[in-house]
C-alpha positions in Angstrom: 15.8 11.2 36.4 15.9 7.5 36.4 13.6 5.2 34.2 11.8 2.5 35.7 13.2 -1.1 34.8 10.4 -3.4 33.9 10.2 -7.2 35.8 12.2 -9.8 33.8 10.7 -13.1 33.7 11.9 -15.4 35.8 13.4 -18.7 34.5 11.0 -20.7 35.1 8.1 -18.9 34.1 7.1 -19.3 30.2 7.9 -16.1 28.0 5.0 -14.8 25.8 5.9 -14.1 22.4 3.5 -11.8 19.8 4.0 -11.9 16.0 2.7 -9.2 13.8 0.0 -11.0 13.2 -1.3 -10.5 16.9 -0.6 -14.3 17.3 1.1 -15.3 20.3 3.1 -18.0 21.3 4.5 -19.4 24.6 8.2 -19.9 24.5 9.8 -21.8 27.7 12.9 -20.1 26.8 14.2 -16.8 28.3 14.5 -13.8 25.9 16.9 -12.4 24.7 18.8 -9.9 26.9 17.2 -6.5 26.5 14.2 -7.9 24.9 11.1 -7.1 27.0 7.8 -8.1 26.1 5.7 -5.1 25.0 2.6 -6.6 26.0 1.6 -9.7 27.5 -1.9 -11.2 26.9 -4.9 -10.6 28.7 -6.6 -14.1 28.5 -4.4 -17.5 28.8 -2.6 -18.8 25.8 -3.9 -22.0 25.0 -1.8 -25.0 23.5 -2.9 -26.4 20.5 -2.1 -30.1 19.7 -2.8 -31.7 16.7 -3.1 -35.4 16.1 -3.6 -34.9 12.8 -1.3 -36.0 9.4 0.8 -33.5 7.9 -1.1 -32.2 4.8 -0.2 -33.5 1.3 2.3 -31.5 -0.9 0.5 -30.0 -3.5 0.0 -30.6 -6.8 2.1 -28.9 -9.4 -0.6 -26.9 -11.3 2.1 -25.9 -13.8 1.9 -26.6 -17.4 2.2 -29.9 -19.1 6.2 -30.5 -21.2 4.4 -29.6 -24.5 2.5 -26.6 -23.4 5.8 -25.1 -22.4 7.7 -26.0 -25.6 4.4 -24.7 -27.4 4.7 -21.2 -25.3 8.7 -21.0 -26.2 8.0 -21.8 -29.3 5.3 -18.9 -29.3 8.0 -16.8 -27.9 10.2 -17.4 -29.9 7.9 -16.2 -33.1 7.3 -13.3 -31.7 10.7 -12.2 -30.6 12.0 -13.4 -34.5 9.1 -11.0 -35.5 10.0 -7.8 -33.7 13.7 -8.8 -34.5 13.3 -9.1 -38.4 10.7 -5.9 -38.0 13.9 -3.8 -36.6 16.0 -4.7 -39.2 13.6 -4.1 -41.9 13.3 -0.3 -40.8 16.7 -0.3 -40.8 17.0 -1.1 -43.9 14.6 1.0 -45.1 16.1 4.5 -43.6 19.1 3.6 -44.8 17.6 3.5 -48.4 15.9 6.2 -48.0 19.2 8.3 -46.6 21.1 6.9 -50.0 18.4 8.3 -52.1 18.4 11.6 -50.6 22.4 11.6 -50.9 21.9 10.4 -54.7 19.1 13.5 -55.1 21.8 16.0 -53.6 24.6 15.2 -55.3 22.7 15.3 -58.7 21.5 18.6 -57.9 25.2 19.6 -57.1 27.1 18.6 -59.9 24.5 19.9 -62.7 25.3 22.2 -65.1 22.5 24.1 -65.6 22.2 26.6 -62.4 19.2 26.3 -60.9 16.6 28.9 -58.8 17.6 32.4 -57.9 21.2 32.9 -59.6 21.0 31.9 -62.8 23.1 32.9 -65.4 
């Protein structure tokens, strides 16, 4: 069984080009080889020409050199306060692990016996 070839364009005959969008363009160049166009349009492409000026560059809407050094400084409160909060309940399990081992060891090496087994 042999598959049907579809007609290249010729060279001199512009090459319709479709982007995602469903936009199409008219390319005087041939396509690539083994590139055929999927679909060609059904009414005429028109050209577009603009005599208009190129638009402006925006304006940075970004914020201003002292809001930024405001919002590092901001940032850098609140990391210093999560920071200073970690090592605070650090040191607080630790003391409460040395009094448990203080507790323990008291009860170990006491004389009197304690609970079930006394003397």
């Amino acid at each position: 069984m042999t598959y049907p070839t579809p007609p290249q364009p010729q060279p001199g005959e512009p090459y319709v080009l479709t982007d995602a969008f469903g936009r199409t363009f008219i390319s005087s160049a041939p396509p690539a080889s083994g590139m055929v166009p999927l679909q060609t349009p059904v009414a005429p492409v028109q050209h577009c020409v603009h005599d208009q000026a190129p638009l402006p560059a925006p304006q940075r809407s970004g914020l201003s050199p002292v809001a930024l050094v405001a919002v590092g400084a901001g940032g850098a409160l609140v990391v210093g306060t999560v920071l200073v909060a970690l090592l605070l309940s650090v040191a607080v399990a630790a003391l409460a692990l040395t009094v448990c081992a203080v507790v323990l060891r008291s009860m170990v090496n006491s004389q009197e016996p304690r609970g079930r087994y006394r003397r």
